[in-house]
C-alpha angles and dihedrals in degrees: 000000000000134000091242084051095053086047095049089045092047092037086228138164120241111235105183136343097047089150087070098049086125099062120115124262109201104178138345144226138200120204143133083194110093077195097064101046084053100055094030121031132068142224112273083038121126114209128209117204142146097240124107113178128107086265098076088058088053095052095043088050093057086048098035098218108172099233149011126215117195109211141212101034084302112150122201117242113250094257085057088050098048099039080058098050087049104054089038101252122148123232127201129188121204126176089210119102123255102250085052103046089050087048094054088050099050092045085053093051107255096132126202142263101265098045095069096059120242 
């Protein structure tokens, strides 16, 4: 599944990276937990979380998931912004809630983490 493709299934605005909307999304997560990203997603992954601090990019960078989609209305601050577009990942913004937004990805196909071994 594409990036464009995740936007279109979650209706979300593109916050920064839209240059990069054609990349290949292989699985998703959903956490608030940085802890949790790190011990259970993989690269190529986009999460969706309702964080919105530089930490998530960090913590997106050490595991290289290819997106990141902010939940529940939440927009990023602009440091966030700009760290992301630094460092070419793509943000997303959905006003849909988290359990929602991973429930429209799974029924289109796009599977988690944990489903494609590790």
């Amino acid at each position: 599944m594409t990036l464009e493709e995740v936007c279109d299934i979650l209706e979300a605005e593109v916050v920064a990276g839209g240059n990069l909307c054609d990349i290949e999304i292989r699985t998703a997560c959903g956490a608030d937990l940085m802890s949790d990203v790190l011990a259970f997603s993989k690269s190529g992954a986009v999460l969706l979380t309702g964080l919105t601090n530089v930490h998530v990019i960090r913590t997106c960078e050490m595991v290289e998931l290819a997106a990141i989609c902010f939940v529940r209305g939440k927009r990023p601050p602009e440091e966030t912004v700009r760290l992301a577009a630094a460092d070419g990942l793509p943000l997303l913004m959905t006003g849909l809630p988290m359990f929602e937004a991973c429930g429209r990805l799974y029924g289109r196909g796009l599977r988690g983490c944990s489903e494609n071994g590790r």
